[in-house]
N, C-alpha and C positions, 0 to 999 in steps of 0.2 A: 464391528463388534462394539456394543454399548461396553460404555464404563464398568457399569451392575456386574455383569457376566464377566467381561476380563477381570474383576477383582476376584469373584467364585472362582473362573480356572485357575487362578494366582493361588488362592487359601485353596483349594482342592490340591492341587498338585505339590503343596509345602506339606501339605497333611494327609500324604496316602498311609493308611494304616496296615501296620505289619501283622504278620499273623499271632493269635496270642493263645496261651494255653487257662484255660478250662480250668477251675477250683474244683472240688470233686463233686461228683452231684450227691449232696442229701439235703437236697432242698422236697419240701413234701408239704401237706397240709398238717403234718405233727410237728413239722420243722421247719418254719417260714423263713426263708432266708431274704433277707435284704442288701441290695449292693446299693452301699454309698457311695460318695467320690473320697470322701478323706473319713477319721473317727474322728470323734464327736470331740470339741476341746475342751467341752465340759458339759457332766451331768449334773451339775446345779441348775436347776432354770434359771433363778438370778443373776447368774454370773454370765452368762453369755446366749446369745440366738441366732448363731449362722446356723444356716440349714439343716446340715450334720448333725449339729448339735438338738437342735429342736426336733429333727424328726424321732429322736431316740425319747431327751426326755418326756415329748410332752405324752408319750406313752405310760410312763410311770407317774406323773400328776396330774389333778384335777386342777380344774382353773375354776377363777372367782366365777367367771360367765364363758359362752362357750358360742362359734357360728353352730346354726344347723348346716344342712344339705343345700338350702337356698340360700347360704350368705348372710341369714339373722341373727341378731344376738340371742342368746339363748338362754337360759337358767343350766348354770352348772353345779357348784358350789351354794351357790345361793340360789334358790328355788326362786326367788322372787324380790323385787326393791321398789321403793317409790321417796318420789323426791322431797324433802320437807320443806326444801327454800332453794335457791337458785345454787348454794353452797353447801348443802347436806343433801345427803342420799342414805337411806337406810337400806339394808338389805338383809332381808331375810334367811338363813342357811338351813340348810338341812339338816337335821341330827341322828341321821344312820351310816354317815362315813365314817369308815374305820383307815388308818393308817396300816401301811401292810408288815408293823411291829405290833399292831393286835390293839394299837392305843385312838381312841376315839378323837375325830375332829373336833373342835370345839370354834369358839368366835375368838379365842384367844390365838391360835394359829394362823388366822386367818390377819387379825391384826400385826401378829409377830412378821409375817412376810410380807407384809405392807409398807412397816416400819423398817423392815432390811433392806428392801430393794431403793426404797426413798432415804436413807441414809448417805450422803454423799462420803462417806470414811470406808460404807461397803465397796463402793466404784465400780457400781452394773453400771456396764455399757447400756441400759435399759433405761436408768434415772430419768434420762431428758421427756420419756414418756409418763413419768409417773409423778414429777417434781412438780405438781398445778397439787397434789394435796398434800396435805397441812397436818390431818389429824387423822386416825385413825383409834377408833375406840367401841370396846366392848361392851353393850346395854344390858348385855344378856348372856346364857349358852351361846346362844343360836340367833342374835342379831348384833348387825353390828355399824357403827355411822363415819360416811367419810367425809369428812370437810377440805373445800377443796381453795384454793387463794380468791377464787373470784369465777365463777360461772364458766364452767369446763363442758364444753359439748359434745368433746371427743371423749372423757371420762369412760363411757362403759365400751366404747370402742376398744380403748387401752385396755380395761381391762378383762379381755377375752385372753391377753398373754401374762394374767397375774395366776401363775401358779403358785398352790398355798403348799407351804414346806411344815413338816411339823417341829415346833417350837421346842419341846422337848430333847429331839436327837440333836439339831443344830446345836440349842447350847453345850448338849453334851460332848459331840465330841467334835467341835468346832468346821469352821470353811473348809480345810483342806479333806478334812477326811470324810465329809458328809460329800465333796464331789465325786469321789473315788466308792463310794460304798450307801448313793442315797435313795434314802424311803423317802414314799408317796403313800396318794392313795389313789391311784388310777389302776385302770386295765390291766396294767401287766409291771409287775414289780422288778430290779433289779436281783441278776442273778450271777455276774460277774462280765469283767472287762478285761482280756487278753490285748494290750496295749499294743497298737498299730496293725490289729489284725481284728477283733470284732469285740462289739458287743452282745450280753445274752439276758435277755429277759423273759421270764415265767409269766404265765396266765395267773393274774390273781382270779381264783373260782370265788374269792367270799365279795367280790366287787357289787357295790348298792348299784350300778345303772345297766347297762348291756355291757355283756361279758364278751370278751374277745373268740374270733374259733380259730385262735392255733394255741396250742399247749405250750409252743416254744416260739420265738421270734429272735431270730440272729442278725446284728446289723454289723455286717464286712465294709472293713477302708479296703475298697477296690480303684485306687485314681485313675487307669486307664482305663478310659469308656469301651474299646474295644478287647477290654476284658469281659467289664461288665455285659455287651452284650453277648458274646460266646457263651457266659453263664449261663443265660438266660434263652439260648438256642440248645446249648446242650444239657438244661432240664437240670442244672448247679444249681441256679439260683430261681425265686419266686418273684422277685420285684426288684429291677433296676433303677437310680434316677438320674435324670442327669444326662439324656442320651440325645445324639443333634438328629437334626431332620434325615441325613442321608443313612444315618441307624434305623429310624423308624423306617425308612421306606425298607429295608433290609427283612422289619418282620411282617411285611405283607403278607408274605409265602409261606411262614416257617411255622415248624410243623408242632411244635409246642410253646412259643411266645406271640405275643401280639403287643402293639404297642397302645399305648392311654395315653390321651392330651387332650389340654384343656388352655384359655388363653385365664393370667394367674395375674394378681394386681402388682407384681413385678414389672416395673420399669430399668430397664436396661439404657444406662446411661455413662459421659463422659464427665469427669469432674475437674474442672481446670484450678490449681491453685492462683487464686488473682493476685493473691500478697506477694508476689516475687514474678522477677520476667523470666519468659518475655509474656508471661499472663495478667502481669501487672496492667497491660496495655488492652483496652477493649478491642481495639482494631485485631490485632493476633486472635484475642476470641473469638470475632466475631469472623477472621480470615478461618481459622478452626469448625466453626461450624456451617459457612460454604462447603467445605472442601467432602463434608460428610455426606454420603449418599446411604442414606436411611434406605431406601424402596429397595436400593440396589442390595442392600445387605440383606431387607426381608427377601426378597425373591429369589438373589439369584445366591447366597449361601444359605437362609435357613429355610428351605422350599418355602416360605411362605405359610408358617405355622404364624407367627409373631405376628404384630400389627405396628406398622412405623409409629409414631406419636410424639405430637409437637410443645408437649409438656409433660413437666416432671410429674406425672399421675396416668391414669388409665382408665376408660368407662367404668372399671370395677371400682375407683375410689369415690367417695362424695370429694368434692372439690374439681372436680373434672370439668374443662370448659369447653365448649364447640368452640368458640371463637377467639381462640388460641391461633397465630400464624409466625410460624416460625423459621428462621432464615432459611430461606430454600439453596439447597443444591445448588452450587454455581462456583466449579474449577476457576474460570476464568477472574473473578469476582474474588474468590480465594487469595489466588495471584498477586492479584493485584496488591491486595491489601498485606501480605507478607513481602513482596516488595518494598512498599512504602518503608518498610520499619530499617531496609538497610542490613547490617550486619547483624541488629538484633532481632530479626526474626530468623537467625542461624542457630540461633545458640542451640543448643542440645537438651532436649526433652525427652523427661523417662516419661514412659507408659506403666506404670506400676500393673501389674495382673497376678491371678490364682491361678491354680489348676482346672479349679472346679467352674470357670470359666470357659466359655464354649471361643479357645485359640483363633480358630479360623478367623471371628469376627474382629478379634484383637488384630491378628495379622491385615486383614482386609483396613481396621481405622489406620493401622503405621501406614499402610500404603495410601491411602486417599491422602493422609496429611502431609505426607511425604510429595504426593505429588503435587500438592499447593505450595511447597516450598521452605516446610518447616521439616525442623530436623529432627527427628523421634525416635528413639531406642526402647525395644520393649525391655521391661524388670518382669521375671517372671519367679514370686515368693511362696512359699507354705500358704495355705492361707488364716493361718492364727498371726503371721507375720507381717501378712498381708492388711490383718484386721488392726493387729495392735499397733502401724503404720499410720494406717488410714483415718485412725481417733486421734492422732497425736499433737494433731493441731497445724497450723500451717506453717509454723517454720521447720517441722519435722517431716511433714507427708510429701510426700511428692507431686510432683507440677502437672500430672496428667494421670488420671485413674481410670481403669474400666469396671463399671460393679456396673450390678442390679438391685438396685432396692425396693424392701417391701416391709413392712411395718407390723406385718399380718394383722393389721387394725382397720383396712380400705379407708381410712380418712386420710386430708391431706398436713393434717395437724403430725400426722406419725412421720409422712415424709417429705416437708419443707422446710418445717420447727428445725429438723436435728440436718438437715442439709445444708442450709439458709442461714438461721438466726447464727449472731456471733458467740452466743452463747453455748456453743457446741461442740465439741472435741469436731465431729466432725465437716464442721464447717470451714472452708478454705475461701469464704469471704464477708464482708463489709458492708452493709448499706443502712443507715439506720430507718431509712424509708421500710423499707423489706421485712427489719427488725421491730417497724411498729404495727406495720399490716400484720406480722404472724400470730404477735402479743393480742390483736385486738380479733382476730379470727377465732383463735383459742381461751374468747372472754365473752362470747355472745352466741347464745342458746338462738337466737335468732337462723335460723336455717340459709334463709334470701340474703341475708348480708353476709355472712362468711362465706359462700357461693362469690359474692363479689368481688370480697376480700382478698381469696383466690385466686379472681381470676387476671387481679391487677396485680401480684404477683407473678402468674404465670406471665403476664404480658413484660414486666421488668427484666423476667429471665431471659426470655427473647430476645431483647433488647440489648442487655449490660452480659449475656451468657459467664455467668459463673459455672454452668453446667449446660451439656448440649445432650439432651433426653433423647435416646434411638428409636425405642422399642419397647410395645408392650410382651413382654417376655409369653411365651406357649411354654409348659411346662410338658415335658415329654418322658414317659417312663415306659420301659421295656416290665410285660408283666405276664406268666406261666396266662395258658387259658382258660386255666381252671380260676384263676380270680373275679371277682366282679367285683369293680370297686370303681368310683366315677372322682376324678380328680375336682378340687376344687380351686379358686381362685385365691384363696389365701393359702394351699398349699400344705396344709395339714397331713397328716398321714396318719389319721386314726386307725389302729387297728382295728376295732370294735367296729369301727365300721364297712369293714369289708368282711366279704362272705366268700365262700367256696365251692364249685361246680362241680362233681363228677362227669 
């Protein structure tokens, strides 16, 4: 029996799922029900972007720019922009958005949330993407110019996740209360939040772009997946997320669900804190990411939805390199090298993990690590606890992490910069080589050189492993089959852009 497979029957048999009961069914095309894994830990777009959280708001706001259906940047907010110098960008706004308090968009809101999210005293976990501008200023209504520190190429990537908040309710009734009660101007407006059991939002009818087709949309913290999908078999719920491969093979058959996936610029990865041992020691990393058997994870636990990958990115990001080679599979090789270290490569290592985390894989990395001969404990936390851990910096986070990251910007500027540079909450290492390739990737509009930049980065990684990359993550959602809605790679959940079948 290959390694691959003996680890699947290992995570298969720790995680046989028990039978779970059914939420009631009023899930319908009037009543679109949504199963998340956890609620959302905030409806302020600024203040936070785990999944949860973003699938709900980015329904209730517009963003500055927007992908289409192919993955392009788009005109959302602003109809249109063009560059005035390497460090100015004007952009053009529309002036038929209305807030869904009745009060019209202006260029002044749009500045206002510019200046909030780039404020380091607000403390978005968001900033490290947005902190290359400088100025933000209104010319006009309806245009408005951003000055950025020095030639920003990621610039309009980033900002596909600047959603514009309206200036007036913010300063009125401040942070706390605008997350708990807040206006947009998107598709569907805030209609209230029963705390630890769903969100509910209304169809704005008066919306300037394509109008959503459900009246209502209800987003449930459902954490057990094999809740989620009994919903979704027994006609409870409309749309699942978050479901593993041997779920989806479940709705092959079934007689009102099907399952949607798509391969998402989600990179599923390990994050080793190298400021403390025994990760201090490259050899232990490097014994760490031996011991990993990537193919063996895609195939024989996540059927083979995912795509291994030997750098921190994915075909879906610019900065993606072919000729990335990254330490191969080798138990032996492993061994070896946590041997060498003596008694400190015993010491004890948490596995920090979510929920919302697909376990099996978690269980399956303890075990490969474990059998190279490092000692590894999984931590299994909330994941807001999880999150406000994982930023804390490196003498607070923990020595070994499982996440997925995605930037929902496809560059590699969203996911090296705040991985990588020292300048990071979530960065758990060191290099000022690393630190000058990110600075100089994210200062030159040149295409062919930050591809380079890149990719001598990704080769560092390889090498010095502050992080051992798995997987380009599949995103897989359990969905009625009456939906028609095609997943995309950054992962969006526009309602407005799904339709409905009799």
């Amino acid at each position: 029996m290959t390694d691959r497979f003996r680890y699947a029957r290992l995570v298969a048999l720790a995680f046989t799922l028990s039978a779970s009961v059914a939420l009631p069914a009023h899930a319908s095309k009037d009543r679109f029900v949504i199963d998340l894994v956890n609620e959302p830990s905030s409806l302020d777009p600024q203040v936070q972007w785990n999944p949860d959280s973003y699938y709900v708001y980015r329904n209730i706001f517009d963003n500055l720019l927007t992908r289409d259906e192919k993955g392009e940047i788009a005109p959302q907010v602003a109809k249109s922009w063009k560059y005035l110098s390497d460090t100015q960008i004007s952009f053009d706004l529309r002036d038929d958005i209305v807030f869904h308090d009745g009060r019209k968009m202006t260029a002044d809101d749009v500045v206002f949330s510019i200046q909030r999210i780039t404020d380091p005293k607000f403390g978005s976990p968001q900033l490290g993407q947005f902190d290359q501008i400088v100025k933000a200023e209104a010319t006009s209504p309806t245009t408005v110019v951003l000055t950025t520190k020095s030639a920003y190429p990621a610039l309009l990537a980033q900002l596909v996740k600047l959603s514009i908040v309206p200036k007036h309710v913010v300063d009125a009734v401040g942070k706390d209360a605008f997350n708990v009660n807040p206006v947009g101007s998107g598709p569907y407006q805030f209609d209230g939040w029963q705390r630890g059991v769903q969100v509910t939002l209304k169809r704005n009818d008066a919306y300037w772009g394509t109008k959503g087709p459900f009246p209502v949309a209800v987003f449930r913290a459902v954490p057990d997946s094999a809740t989620r999908l009994a919903n979704l078999q027994a006609g409870a719920s409309d749309l699942g997320v978050t479901l593993d491969s041997d779920q989806a093979g479940q709705l092959k058959n079934a007689a009102k669900a099907k399952a949607l996936t798509g391969l998402t610029e989600r990179v599923a990865y390990l994050r080793l804190n190298t400021l403390k041992p025994p990760f201090d020691n490259v050899k232990v990393r490097q014994a760490a990411a031996h011991a990993i058997d990537k193919e063996g994870i895609v195939d024989g636990i996540l059927g083979g939805y995912d795509k291994a990958v030997p750098e921190m990115a994915t075909p879906a990001i610019f900065g993606w390199s072919d000729a990335i080679k990254a330490p191969a599979f080798d138990l032996d090789k492993a061994k070896a090298l946590v041997a060498e270290m003596g008694p400190a490569g015993k010491a004890e290592i948490e596995l920090a993990t979510a929920p919302v985390f697909d376990q099996r894989v978690v269980q399956a990395v303890q075990q490969m690590l474990t059998d190279a001969g490092l000692n590894v404990k999984i931590n299994m936390s909330d994941m807001a606890s999880y999150l406000k851990r994982a930023q804390a910096g490196p003498d607070a986070t923990s020595l070994l992490s499982y996440g997925r990251w995605s930037c929902a910007c496809q560059d590699s500027d969203g996911v090296l910069f705040p991985l990588l540079h020292n300048s990071s909450a979530w960065s758990a290492y060191r290099n000022p080589k690393v630190d000058g390739l990110l600075e100089e990737a994210r200062q030159t509009l040149d295409a062919k050189k930050r591809q380079d930049l890149y990719r001598q980065v990704h080769e560092i990684v390889a090498e010095e492993v502050p992080l051992i990359p798995l997987y380009q993550s599949a995103a897989i959602y359990g969905a009625t089959k009456n939906l028609k809605w095609q997943p995309t790679a950054n992962e969006s959940m526009f309602l407005n852009r799904m339709s409905w079948t009799d």
